[in-house]
VMD Tcl script that builds the backbone (N, CA, C; Angstrom):
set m [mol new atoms 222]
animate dup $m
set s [atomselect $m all]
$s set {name element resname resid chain x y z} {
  {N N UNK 1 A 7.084 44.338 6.564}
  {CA C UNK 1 A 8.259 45.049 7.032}
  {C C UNK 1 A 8.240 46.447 6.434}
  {N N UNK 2 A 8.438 47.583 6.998}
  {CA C UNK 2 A 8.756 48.574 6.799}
  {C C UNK 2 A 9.789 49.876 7.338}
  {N N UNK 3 A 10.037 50.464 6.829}
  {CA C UNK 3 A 11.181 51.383 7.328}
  {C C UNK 3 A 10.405 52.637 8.405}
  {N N UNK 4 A 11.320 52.468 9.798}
  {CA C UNK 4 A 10.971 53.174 10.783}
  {C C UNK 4 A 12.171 54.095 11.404}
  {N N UNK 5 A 11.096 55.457 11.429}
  {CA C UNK 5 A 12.235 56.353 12.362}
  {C C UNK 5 A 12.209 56.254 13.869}
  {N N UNK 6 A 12.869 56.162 14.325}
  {CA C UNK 6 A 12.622 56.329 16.111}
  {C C UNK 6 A 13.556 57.175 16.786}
  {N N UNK 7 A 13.163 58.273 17.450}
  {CA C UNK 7 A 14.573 59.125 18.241}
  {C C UNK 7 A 14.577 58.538 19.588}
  {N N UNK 8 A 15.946 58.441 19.666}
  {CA C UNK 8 A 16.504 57.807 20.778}
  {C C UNK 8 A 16.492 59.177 21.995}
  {N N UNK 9 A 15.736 58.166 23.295}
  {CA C UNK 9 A 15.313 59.276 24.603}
  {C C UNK 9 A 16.883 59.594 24.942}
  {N N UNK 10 A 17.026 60.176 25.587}
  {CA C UNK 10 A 18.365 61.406 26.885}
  {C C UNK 10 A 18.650 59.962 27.318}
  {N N UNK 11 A 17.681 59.155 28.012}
  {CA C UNK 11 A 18.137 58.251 29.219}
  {C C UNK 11 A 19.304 56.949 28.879}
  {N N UNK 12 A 19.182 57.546 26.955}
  {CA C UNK 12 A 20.055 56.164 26.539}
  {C C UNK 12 A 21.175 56.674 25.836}
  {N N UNK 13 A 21.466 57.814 26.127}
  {CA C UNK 13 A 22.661 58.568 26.250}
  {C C UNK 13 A 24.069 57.612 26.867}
  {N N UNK 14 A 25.107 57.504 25.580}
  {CA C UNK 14 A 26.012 56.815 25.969}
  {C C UNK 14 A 26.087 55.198 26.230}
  {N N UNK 15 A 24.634 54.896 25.991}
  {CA C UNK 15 A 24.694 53.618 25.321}
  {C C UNK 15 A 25.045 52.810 24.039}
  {N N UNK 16 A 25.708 51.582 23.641}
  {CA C UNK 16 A 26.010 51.302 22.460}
  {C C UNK 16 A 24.745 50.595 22.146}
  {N N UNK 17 A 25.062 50.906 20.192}
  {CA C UNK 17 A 24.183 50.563 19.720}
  {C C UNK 17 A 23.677 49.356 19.706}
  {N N UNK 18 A 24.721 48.248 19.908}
  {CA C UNK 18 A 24.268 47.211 20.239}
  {C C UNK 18 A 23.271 46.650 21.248}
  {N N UNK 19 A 23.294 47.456 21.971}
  {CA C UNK 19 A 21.797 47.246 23.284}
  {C C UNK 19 A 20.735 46.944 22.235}
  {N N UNK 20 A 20.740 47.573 20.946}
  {CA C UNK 20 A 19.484 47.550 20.512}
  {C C UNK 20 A 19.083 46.595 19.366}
  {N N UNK 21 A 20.648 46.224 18.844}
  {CA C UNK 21 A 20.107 45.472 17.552}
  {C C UNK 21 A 20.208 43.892 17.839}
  {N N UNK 22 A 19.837 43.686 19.649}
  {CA C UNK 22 A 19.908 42.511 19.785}
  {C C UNK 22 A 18.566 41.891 19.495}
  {N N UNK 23 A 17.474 42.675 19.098}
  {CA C UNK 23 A 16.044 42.365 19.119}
  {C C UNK 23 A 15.802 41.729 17.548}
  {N N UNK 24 A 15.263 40.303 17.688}
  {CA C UNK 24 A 15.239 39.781 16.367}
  {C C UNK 24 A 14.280 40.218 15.378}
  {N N UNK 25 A 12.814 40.766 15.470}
  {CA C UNK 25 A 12.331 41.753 14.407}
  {C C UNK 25 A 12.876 42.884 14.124}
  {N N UNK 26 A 13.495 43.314 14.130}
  {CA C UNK 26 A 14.136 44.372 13.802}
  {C C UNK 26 A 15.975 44.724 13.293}
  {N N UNK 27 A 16.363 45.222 12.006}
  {CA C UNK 27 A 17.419 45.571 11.653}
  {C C UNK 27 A 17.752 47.157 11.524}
  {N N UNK 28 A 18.829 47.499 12.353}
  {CA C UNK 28 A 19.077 48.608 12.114}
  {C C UNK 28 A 19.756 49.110 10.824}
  {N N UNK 29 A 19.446 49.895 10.119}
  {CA C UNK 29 A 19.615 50.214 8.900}
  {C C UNK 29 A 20.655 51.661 9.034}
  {N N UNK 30 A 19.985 52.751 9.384}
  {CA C UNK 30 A 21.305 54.135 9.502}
  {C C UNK 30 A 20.781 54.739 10.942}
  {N N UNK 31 A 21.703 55.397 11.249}
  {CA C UNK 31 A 21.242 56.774 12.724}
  {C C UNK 31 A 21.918 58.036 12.033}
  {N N UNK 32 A 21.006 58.940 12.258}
  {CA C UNK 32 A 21.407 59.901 11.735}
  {C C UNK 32 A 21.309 61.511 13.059}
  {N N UNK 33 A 22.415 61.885 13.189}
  {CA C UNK 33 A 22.870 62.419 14.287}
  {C C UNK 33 A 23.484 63.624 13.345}
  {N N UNK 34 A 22.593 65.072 13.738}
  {CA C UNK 34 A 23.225 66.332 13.654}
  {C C UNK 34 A 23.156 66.507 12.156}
  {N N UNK 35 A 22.130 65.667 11.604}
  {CA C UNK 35 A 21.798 65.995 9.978}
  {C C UNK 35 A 22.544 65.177 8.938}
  {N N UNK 36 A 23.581 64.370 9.604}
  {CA C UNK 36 A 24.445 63.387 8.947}
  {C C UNK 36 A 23.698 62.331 9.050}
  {N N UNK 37 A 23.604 61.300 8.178}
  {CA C UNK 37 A 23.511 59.842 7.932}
  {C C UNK 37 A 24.478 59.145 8.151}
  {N N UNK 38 A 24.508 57.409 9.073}
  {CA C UNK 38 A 25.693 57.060 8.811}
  {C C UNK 38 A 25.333 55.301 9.451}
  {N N UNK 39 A 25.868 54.736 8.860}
  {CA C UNK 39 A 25.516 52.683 9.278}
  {C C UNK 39 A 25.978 53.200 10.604}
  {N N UNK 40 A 25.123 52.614 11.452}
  {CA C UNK 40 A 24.955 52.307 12.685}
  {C C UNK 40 A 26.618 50.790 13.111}
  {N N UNK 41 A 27.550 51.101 13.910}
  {CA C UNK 41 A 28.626 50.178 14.053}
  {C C UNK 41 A 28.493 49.650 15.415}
  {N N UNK 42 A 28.171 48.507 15.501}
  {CA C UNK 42 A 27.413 48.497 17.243}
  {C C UNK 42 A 28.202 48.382 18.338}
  {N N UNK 43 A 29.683 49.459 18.226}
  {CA C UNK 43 A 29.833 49.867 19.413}
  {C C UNK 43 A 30.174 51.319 19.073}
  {N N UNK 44 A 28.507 52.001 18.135}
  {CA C UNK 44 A 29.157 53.484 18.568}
  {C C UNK 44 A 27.987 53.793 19.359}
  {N N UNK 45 A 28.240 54.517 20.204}
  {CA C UNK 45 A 27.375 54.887 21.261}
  {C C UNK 45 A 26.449 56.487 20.898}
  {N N UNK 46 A 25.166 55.503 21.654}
  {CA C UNK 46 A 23.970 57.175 21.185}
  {C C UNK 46 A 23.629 58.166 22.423}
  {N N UNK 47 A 23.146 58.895 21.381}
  {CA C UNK 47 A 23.788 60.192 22.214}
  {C C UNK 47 A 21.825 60.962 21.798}
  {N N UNK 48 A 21.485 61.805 22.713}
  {CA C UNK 48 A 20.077 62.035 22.907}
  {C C UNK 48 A 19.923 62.609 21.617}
  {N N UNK 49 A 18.750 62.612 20.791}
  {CA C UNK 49 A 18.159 62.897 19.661}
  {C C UNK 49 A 19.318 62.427 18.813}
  {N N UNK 50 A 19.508 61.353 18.886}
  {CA C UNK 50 A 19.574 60.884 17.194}
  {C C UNK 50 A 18.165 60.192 16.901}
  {N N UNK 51 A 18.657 59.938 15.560}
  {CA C UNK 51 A 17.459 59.448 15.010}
  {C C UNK 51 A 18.251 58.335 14.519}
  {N N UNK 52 A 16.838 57.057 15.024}
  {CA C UNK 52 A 17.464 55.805 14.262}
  {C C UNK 52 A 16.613 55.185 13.509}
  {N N UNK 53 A 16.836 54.822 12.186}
  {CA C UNK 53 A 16.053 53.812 10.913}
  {C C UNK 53 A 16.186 52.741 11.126}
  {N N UNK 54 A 14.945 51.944 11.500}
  {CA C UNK 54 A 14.921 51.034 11.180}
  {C C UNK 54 A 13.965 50.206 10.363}
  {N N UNK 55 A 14.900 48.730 9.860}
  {CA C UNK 55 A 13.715 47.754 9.540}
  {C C UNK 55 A 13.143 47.392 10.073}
  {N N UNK 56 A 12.036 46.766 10.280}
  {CA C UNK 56 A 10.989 46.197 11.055}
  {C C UNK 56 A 9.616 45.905 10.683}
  {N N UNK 57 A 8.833 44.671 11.612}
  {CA C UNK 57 A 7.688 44.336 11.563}
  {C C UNK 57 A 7.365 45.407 12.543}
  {N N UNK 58 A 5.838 45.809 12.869}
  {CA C UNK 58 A 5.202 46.307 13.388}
  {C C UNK 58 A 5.465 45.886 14.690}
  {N N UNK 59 A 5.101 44.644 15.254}
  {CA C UNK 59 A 5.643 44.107 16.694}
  {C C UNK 59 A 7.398 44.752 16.634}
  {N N UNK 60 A 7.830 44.439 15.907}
  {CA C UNK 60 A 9.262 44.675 16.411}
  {C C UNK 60 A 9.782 46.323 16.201}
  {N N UNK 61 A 8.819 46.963 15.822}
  {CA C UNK 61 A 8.960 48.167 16.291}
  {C C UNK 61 A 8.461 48.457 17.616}
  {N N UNK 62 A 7.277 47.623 18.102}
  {CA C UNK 62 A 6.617 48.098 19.213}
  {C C UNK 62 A 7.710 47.413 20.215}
  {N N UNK 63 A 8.477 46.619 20.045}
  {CA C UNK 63 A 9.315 45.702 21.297}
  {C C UNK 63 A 10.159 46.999 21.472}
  {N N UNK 64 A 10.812 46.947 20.371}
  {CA C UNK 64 A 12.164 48.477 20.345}
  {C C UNK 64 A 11.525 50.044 21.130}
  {N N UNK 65 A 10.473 50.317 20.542}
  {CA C UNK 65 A 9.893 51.779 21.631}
  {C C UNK 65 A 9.719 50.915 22.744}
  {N N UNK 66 A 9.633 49.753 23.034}
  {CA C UNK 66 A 8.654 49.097 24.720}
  {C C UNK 66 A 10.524 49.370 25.383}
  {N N UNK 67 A 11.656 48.908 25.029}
  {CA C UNK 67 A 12.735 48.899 24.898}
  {C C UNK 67 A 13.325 50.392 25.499}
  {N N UNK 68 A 12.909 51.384 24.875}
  {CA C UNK 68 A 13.780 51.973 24.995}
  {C C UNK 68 A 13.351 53.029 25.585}
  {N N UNK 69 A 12.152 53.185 26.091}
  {CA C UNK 69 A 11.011 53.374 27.143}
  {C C UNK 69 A 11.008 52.912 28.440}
  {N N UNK 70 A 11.521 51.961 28.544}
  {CA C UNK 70 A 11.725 50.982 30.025}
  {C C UNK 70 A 13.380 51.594 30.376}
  {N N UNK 71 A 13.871 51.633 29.063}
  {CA C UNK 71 A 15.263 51.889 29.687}
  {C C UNK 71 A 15.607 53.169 29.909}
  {N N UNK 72 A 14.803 54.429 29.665}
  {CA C UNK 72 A 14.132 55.613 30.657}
  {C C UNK 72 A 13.948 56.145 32.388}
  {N N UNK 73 A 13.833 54.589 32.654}
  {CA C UNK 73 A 13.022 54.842 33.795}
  {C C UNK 73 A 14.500 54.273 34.791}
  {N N UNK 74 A 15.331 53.322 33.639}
  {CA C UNK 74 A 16.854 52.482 34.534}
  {C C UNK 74 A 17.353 53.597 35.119}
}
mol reanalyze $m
mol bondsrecalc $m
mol representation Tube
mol addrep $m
């Protein structure tokens, strides 16, 4: 397990965070939006370039980018 950054695409703009921390390798740890840090509350909604930390195995980082990559194209 290790700690991962991932910026969240435009296309998931106004989605809650919860879309994401339903994936079982992976715990969201902080998002940090506009240079602030802050616990992720999974109904605050993201907004293009934040950045989100997470925990994770390697697969469950790759599910979360496969994730949020597909949901790009919705």
């Amino acid at each position: 397990v290790q700690i991962y950054e991932v910026q969240i695409p435009d296309a998931w703009s106004g989605r809650p965070v919860s879309d994401l921390a339903e994936l079982e390798a992976v715990r969201l740890v902080a998002l940090s939006r506009g240079g602030r840090a802050m616990l992720p509350a999974n109904d605050l909604s993201l907004q293009p370039q934040d950045l989100l930390l997470v925990g994770a195995t390697i697969d469950g980082v790759r599910l979360l980018r496969q994730k949020l990559n597909v949901g790009e194209k919705e």
